[in-house]
N, CA, C and O atoms as a Maestro MAE file, in Angstrom:
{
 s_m_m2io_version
 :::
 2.0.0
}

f_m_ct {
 s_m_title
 :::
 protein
 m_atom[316] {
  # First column is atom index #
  i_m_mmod_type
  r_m_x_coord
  r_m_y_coord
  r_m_z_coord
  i_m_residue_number
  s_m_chain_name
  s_m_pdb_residue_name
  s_m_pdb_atom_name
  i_m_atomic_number
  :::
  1 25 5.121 122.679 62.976 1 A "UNK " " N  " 7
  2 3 5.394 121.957 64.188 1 A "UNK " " CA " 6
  3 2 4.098 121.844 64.986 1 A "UNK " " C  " 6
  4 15 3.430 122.811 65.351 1 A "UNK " " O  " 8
  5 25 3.865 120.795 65.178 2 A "UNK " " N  " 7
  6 3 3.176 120.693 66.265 2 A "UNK " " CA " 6
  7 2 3.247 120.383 67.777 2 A "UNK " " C  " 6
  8 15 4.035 119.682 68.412 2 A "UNK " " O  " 8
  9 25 1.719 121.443 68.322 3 A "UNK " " N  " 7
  10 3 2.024 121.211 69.950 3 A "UNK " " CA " 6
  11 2 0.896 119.749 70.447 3 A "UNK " " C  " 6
  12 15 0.126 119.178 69.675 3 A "UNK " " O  " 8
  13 25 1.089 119.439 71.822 4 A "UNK " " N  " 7
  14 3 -0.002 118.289 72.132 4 A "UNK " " CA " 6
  15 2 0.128 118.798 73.276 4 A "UNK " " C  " 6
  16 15 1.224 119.044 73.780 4 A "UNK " " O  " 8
  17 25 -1.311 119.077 73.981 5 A "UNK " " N  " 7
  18 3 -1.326 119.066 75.526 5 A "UNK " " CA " 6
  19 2 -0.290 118.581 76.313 5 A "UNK " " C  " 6
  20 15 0.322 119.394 77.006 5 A "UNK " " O  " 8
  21 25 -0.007 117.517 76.333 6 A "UNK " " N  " 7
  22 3 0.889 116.877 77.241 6 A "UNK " " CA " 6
  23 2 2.318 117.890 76.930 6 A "UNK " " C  " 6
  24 15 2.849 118.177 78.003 6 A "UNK " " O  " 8
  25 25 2.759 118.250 76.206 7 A "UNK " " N  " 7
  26 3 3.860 119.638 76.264 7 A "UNK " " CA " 6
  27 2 3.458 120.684 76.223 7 A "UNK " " C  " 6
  28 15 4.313 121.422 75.734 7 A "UNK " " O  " 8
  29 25 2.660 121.149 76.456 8 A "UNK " " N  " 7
  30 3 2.179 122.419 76.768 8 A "UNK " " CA " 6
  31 2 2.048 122.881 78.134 8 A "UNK " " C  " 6
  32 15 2.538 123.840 78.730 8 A "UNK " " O  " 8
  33 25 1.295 121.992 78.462 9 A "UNK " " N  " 7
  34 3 0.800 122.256 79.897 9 A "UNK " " CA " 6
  35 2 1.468 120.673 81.160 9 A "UNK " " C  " 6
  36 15 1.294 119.454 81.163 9 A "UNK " " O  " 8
  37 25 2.067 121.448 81.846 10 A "UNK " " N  " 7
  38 3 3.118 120.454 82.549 10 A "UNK " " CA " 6
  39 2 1.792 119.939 83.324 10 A "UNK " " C  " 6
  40 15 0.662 120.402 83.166 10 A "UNK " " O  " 8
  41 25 2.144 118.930 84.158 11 A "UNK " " N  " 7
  42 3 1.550 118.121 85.218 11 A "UNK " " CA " 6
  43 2 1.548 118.795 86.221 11 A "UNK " " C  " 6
  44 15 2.522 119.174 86.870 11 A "UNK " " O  " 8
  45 25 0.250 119.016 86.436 12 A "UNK " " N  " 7
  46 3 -0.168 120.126 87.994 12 A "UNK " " CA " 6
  47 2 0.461 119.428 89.223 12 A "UNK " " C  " 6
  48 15 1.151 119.967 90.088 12 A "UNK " " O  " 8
  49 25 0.104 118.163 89.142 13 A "UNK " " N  " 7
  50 3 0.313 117.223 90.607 13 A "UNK " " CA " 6
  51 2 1.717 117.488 91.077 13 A "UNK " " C  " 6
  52 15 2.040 118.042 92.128 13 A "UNK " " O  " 8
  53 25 2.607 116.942 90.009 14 A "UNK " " N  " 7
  54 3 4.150 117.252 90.124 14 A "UNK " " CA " 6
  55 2 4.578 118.291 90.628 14 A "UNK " " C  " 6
  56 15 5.433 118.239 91.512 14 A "UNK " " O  " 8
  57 25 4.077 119.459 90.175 15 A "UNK " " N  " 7
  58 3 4.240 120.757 90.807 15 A "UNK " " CA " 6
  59 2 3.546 121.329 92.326 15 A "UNK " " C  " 6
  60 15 3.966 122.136 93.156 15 A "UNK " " O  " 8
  61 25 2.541 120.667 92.263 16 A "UNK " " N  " 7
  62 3 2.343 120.869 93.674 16 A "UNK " " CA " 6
  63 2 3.086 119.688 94.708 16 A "UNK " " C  " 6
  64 15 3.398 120.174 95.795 16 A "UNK " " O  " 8
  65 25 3.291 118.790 94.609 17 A "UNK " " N  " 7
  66 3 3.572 117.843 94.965 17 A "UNK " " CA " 6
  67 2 5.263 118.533 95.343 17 A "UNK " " C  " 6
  68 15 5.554 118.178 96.485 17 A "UNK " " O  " 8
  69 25 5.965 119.061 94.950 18 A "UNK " " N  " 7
  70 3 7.377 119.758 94.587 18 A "UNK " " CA " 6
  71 2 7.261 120.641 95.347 18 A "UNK " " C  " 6
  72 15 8.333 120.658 95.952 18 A "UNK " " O  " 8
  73 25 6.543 121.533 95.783 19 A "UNK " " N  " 7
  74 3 6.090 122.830 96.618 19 A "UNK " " CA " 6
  75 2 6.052 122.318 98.188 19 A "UNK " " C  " 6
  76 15 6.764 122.756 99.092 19 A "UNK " " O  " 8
  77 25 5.287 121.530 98.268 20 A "UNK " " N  " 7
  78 3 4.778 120.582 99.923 20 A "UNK " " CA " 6
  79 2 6.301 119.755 100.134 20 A "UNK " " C  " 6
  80 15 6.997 119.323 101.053 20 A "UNK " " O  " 8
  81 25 6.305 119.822 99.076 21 A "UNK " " N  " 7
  82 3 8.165 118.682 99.173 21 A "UNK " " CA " 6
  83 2 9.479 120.160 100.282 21 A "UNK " " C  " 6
  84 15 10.265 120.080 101.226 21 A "UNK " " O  " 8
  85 25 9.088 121.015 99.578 22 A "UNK " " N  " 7
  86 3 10.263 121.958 99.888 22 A "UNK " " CA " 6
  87 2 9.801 122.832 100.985 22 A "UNK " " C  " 6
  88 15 10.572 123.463 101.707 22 A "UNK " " O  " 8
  89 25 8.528 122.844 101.081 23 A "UNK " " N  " 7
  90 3 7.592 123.099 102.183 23 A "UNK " " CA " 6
  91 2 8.330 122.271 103.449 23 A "UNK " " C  " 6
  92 15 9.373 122.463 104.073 23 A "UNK " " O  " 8
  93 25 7.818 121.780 103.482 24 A "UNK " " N  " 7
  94 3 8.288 120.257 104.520 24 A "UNK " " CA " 6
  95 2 9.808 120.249 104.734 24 A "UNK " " C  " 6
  96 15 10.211 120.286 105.896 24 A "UNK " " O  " 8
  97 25 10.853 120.194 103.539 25 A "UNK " " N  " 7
  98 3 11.683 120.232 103.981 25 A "UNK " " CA " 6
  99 2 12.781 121.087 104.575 25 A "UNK " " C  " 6
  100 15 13.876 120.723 105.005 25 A "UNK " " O  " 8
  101 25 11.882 123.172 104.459 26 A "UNK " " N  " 7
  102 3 12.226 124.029 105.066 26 A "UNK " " CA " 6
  103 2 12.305 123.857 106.294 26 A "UNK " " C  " 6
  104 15 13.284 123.940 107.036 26 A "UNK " " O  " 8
  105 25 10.632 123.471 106.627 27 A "UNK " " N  " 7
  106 3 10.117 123.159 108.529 27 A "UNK " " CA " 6
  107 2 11.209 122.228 108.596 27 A "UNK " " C  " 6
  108 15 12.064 122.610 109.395 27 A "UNK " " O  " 8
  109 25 11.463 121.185 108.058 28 A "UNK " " N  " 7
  110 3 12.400 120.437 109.316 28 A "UNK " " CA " 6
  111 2 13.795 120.908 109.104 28 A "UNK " " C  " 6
  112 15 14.602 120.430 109.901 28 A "UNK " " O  " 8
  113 25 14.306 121.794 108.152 29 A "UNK " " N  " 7
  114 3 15.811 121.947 108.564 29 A "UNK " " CA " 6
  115 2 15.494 123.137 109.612 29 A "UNK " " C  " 6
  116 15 16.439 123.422 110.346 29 A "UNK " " O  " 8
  117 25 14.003 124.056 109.831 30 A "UNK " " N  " 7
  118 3 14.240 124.697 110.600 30 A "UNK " " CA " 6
  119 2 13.911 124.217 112.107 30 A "UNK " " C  " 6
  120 15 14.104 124.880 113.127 30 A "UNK " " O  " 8
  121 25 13.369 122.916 112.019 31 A "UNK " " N  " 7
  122 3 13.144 122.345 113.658 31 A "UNK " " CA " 6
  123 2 14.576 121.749 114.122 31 A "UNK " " C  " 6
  124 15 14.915 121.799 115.304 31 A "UNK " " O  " 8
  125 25 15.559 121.068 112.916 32 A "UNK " " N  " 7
  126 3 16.552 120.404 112.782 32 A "UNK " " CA " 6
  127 2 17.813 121.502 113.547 32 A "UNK " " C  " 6
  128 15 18.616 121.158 114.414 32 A "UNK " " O  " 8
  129 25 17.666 122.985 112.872 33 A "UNK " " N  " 7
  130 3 18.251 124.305 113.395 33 A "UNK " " CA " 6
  131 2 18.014 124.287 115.003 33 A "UNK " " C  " 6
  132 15 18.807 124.221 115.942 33 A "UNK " " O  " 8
  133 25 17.027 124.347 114.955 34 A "UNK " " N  " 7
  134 3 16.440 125.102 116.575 34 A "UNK " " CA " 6
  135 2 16.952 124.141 117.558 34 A "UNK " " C  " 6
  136 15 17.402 124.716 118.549 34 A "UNK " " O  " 8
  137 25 17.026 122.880 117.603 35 A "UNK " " N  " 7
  138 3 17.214 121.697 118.060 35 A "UNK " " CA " 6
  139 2 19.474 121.895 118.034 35 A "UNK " " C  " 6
  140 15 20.083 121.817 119.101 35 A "UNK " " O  " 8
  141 25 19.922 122.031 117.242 36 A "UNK " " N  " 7
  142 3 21.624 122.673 117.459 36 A "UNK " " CA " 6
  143 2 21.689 123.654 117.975 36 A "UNK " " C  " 6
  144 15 22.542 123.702 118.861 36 A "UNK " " O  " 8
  145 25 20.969 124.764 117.754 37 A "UNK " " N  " 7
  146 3 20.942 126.439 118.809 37 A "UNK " " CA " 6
  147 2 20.998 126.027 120.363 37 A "UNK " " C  " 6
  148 15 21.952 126.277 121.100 37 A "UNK " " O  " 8
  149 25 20.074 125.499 120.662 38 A "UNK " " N  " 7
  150 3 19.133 124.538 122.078 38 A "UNK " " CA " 6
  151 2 20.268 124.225 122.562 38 A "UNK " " C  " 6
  152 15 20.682 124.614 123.654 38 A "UNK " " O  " 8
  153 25 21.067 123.244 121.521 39 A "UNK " " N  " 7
  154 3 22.315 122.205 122.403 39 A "UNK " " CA " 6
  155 2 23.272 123.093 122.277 39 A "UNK " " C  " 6
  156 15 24.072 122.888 123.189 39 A "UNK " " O  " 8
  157 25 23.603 123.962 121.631 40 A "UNK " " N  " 7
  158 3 24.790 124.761 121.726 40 A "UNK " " CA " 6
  159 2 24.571 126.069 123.099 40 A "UNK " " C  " 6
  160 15 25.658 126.459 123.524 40 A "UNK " " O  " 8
  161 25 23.700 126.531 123.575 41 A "UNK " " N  " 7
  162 3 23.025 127.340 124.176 41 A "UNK " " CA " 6
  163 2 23.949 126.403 125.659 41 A "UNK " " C  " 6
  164 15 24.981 126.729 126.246 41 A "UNK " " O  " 8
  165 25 23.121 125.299 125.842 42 A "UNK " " N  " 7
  166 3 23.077 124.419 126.460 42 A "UNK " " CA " 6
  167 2 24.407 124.487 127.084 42 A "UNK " " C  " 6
  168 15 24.764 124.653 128.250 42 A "UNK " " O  " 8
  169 25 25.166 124.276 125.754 43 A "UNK " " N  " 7
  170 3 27.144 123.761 125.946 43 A "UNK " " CA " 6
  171 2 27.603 124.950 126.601 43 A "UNK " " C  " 6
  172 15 28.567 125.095 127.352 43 A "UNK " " O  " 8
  173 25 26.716 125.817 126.174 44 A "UNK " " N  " 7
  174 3 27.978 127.412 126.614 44 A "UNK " " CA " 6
  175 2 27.518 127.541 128.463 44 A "UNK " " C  " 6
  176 15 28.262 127.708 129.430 44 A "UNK " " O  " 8
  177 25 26.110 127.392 128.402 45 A "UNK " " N  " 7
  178 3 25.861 127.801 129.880 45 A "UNK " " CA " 6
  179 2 26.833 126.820 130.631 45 A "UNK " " C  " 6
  180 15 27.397 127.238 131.642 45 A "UNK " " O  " 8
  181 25 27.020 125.752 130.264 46 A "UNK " " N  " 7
  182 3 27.777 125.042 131.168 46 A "UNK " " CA " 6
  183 2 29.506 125.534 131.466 46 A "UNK " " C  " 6
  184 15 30.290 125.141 132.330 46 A "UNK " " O  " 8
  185 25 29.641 126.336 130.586 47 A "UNK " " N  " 7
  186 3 31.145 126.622 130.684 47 A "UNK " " CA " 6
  187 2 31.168 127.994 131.887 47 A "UNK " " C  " 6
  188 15 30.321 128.871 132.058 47 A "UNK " " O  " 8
  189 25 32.307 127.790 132.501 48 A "UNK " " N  " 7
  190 3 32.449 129.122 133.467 48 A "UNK " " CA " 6
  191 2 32.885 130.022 132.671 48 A "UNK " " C  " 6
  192 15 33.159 129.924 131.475 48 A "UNK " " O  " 8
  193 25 32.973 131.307 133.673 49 A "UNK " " N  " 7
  194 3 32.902 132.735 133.232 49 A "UNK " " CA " 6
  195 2 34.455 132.631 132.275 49 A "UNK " " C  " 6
  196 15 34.634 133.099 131.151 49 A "UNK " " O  " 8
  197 25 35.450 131.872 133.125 50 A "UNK " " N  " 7
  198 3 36.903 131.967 132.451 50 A "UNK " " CA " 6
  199 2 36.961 131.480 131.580 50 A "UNK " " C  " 6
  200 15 37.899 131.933 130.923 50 A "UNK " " O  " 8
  201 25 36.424 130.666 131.060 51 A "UNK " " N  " 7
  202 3 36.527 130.046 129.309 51 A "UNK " " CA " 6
  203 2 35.540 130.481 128.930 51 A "UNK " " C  " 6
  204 15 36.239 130.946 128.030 51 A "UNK " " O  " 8
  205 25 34.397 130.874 128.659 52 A "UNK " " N  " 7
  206 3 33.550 132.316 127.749 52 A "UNK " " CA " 6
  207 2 34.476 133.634 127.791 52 A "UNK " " C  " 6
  208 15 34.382 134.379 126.815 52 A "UNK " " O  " 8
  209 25 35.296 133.968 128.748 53 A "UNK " " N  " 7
  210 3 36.072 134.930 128.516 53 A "UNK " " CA " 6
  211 2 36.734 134.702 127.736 53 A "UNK " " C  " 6
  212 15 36.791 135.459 126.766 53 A "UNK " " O  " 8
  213 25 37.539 133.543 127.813 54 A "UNK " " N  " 7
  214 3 38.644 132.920 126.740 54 A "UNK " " CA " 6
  215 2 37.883 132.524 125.138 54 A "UNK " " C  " 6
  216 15 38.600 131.976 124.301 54 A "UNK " " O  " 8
  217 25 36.886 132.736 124.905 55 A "UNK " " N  " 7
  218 3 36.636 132.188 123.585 55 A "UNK " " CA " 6
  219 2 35.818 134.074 123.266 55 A "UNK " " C  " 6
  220 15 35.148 134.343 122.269 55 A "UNK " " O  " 8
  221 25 36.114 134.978 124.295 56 A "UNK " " N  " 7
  222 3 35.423 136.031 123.574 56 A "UNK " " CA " 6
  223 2 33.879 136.488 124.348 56 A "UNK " " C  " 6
  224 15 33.347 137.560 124.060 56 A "UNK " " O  " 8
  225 25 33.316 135.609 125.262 57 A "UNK " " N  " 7
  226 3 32.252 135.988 125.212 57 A "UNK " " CA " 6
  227 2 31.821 136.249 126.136 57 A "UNK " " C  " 6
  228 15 32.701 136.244 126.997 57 A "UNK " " O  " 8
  229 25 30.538 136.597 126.667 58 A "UNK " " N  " 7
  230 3 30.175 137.367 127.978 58 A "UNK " " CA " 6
  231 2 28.638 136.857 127.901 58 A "UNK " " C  " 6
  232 15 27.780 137.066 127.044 58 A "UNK " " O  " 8
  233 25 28.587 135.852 129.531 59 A "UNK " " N  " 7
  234 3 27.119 135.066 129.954 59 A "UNK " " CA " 6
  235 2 26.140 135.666 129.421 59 A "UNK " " C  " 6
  236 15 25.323 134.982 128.805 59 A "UNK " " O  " 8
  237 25 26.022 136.613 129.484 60 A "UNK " " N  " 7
  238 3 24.550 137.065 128.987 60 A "UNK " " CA " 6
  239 2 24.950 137.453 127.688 60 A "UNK " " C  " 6
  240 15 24.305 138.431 127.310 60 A "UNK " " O  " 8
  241 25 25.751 137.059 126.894 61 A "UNK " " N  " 7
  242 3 25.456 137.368 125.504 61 A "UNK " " CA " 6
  243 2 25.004 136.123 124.693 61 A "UNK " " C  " 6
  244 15 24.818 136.328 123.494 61 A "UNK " " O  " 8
  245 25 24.789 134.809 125.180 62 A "UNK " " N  " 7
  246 3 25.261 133.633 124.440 62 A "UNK " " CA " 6
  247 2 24.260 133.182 124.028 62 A "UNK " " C  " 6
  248 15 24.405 131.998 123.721 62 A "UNK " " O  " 8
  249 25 23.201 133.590 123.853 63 A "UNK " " N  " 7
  250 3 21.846 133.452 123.312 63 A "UNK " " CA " 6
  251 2 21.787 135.084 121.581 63 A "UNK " " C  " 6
  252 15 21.222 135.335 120.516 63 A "UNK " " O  " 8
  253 25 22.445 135.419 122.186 64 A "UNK " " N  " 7
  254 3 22.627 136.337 120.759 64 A "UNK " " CA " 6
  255 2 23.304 135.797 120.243 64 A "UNK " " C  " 6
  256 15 22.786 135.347 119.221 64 A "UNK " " O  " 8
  257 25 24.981 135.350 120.427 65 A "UNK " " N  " 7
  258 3 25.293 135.013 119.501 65 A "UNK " " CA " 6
  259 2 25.493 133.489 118.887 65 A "UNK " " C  " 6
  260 15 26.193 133.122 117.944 65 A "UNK " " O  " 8
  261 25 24.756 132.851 119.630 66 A "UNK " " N  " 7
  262 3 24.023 131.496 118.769 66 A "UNK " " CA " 6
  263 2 22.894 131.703 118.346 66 A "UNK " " C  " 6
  264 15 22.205 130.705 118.556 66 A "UNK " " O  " 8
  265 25 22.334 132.502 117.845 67 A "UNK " " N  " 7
  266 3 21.403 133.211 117.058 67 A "UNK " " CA " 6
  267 2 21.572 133.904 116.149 67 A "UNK " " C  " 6
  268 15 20.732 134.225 115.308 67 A "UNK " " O  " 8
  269 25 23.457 134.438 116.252 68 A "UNK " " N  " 7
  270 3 23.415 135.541 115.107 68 A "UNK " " CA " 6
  271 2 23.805 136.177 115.367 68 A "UNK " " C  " 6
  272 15 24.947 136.380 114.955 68 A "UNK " " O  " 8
  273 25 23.254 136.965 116.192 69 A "UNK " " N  " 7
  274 3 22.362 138.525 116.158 69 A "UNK " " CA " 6
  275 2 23.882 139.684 116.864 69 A "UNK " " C  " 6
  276 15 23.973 140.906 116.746 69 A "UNK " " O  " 8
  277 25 24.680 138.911 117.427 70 A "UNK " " N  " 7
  278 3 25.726 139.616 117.974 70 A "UNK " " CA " 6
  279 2 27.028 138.251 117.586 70 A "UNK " " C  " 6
  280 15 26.834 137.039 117.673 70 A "UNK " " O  " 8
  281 25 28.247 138.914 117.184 71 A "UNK " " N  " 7
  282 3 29.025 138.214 116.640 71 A "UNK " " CA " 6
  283 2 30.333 139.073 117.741 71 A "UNK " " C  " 6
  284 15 30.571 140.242 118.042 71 A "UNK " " O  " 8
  285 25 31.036 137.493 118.130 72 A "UNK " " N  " 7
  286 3 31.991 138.007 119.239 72 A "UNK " " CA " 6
  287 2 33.179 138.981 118.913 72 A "UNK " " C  " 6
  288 15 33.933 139.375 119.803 72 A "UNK " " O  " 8
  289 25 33.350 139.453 117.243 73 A "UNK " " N  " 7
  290 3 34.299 140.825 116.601 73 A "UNK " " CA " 6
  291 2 32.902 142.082 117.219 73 A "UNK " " C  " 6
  292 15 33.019 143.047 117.975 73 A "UNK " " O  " 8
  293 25 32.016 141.685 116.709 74 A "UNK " " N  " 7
  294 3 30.917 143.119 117.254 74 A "UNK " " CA " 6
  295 2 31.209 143.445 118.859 74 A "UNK " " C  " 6
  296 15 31.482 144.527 119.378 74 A "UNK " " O  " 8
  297 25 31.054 142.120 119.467 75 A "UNK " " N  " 7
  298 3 31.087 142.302 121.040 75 A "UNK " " CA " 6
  299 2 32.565 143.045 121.449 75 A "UNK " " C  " 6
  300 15 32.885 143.810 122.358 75 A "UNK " " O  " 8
  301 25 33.188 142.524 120.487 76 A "UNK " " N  " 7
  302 3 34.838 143.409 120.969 76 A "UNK " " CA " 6
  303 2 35.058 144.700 121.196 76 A "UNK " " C  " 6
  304 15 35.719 145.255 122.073 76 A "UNK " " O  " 8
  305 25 34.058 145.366 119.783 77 A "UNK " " N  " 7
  306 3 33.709 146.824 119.285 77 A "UNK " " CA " 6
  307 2 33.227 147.346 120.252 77 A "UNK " " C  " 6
  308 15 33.700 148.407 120.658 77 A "UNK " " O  " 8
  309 25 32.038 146.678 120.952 78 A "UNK " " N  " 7
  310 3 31.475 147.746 121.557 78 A "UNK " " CA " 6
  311 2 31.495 147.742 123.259 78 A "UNK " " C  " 6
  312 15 30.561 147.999 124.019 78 A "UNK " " O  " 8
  313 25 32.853 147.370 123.572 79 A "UNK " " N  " 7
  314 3 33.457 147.205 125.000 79 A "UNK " " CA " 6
  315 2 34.250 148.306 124.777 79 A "UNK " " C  " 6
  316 15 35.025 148.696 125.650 79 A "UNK " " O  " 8
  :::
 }
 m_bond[315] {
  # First column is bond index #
  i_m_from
  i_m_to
  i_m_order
  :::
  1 1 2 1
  2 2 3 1
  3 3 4 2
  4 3 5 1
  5 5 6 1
  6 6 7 1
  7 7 8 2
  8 7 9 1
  9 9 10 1
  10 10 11 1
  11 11 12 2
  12 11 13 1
  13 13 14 1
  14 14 15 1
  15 15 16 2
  16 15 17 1
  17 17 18 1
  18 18 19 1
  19 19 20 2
  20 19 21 1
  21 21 22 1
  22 22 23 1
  23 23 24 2
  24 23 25 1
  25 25 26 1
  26 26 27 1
  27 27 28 2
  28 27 29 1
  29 29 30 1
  30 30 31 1
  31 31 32 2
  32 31 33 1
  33 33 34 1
  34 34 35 1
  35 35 36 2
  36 35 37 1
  37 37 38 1
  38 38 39 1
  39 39 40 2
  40 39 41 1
  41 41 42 1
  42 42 43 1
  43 43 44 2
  44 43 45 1
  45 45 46 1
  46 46 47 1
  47 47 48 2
  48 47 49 1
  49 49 50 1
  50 50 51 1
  51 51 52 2
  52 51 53 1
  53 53 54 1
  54 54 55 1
  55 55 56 2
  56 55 57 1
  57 57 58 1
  58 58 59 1
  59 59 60 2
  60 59 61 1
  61 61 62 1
  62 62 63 1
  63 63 64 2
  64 63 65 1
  65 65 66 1
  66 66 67 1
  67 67 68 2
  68 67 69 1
  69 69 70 1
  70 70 71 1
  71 71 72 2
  72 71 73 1
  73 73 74 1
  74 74 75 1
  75 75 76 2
  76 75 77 1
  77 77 78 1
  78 78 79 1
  79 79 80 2
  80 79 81 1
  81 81 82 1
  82 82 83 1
  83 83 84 2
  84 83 85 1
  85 85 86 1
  86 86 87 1
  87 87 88 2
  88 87 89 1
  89 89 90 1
  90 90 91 1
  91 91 92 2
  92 91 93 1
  93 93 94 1
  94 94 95 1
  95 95 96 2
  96 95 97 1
  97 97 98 1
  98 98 99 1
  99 99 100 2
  100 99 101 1
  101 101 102 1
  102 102 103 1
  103 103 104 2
  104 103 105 1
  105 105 106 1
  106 106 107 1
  107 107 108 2
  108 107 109 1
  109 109 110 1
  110 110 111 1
  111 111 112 2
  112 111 113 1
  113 113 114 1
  114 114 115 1
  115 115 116 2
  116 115 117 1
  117 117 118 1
  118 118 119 1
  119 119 120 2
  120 119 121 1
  121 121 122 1
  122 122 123 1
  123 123 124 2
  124 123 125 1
  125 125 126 1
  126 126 127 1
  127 127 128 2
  128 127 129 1
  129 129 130 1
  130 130 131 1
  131 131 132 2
  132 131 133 1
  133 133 134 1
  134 134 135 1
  135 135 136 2
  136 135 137 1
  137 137 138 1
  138 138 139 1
  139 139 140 2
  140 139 141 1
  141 141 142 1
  142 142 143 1
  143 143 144 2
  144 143 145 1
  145 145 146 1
  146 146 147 1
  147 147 148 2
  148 147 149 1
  149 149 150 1
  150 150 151 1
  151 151 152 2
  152 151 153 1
  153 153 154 1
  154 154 155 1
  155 155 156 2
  156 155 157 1
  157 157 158 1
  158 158 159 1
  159 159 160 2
  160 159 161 1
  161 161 162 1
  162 162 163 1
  163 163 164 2
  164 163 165 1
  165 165 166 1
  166 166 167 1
  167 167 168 2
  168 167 169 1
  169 169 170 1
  170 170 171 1
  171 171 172 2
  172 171 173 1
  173 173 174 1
  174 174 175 1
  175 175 176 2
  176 175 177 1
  177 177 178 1
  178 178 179 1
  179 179 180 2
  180 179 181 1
  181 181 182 1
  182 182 183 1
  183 183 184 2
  184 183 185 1
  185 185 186 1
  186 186 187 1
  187 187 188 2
  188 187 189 1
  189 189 190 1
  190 190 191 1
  191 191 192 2
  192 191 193 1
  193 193 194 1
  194 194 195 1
  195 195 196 2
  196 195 197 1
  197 197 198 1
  198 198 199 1
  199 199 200 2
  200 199 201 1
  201 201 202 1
  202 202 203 1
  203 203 204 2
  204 203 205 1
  205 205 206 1
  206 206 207 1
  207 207 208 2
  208 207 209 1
  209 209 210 1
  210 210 211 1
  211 211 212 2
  212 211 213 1
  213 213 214 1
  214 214 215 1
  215 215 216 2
  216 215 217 1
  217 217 218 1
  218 218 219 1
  219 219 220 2
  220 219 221 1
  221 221 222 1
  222 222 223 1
  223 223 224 2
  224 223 225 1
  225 225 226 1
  226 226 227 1
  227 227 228 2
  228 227 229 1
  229 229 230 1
  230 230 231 1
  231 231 232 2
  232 231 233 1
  233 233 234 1
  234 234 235 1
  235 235 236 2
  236 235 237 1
  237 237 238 1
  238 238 239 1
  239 239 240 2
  240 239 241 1
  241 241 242 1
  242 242 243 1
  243 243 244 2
  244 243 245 1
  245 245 246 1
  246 246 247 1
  247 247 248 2
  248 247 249 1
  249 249 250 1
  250 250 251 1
  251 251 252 2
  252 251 253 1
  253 253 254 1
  254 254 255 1
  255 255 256 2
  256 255 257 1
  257 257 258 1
  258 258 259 1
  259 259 260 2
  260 259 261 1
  261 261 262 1
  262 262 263 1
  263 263 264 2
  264 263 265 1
  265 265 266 1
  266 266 267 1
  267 267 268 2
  268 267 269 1
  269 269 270 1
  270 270 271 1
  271 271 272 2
  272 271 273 1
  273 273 274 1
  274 274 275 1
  275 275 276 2
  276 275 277 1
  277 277 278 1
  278 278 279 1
  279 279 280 2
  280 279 281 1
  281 281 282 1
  282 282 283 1
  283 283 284 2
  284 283 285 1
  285 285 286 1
  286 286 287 1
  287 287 288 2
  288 287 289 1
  289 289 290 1
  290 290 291 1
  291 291 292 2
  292 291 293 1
  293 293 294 1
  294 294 295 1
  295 295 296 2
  296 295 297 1
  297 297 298 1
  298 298 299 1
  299 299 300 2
  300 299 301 1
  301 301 302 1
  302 302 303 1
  303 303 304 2
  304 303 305 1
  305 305 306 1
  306 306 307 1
  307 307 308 2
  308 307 309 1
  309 309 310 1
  310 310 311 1
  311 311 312 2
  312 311 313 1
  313 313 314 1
  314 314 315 1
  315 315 316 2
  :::
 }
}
């Protein structure tokens, strides 16, 4: 059997070219992210204390948990 360069050794360009591709399209789902956090942040400050109560949550938590970082079953726990 024989080999020929061209199957041996793939196309460099393609592969880098594939890297900057997924590169690029990390950054924008993560500017795309930050940009829904922002507006959701946004939505909650506008709600009064009685409906953040009613959905679970407490004003100064609402930047944690549109981030994550505190989930309104955790917040239950540790009241």
């Amino acid at each position: 059997m024989s080999a020929t360069v061209s199957n041996t050794v793939g196309p460099a360009a393609g592969k880098a070219a594939g890297t900057f591709t997924q590169l690029l399209s990390a950054r924008w789902e993560a500017l795309v992210g930050h940009f829904i956090r922002r507006a959701a942040i946004a939505s909650l400050r506008e709600l009064d204390d009685r409906a953040l109560r009613d959905i679970g949550l407490d004003r100064t938590d609402i930047e944690a948990v549109v981030y994550g970082l505190v989930t309104p079953l955790d917040q239950e726990r540790m009241s």
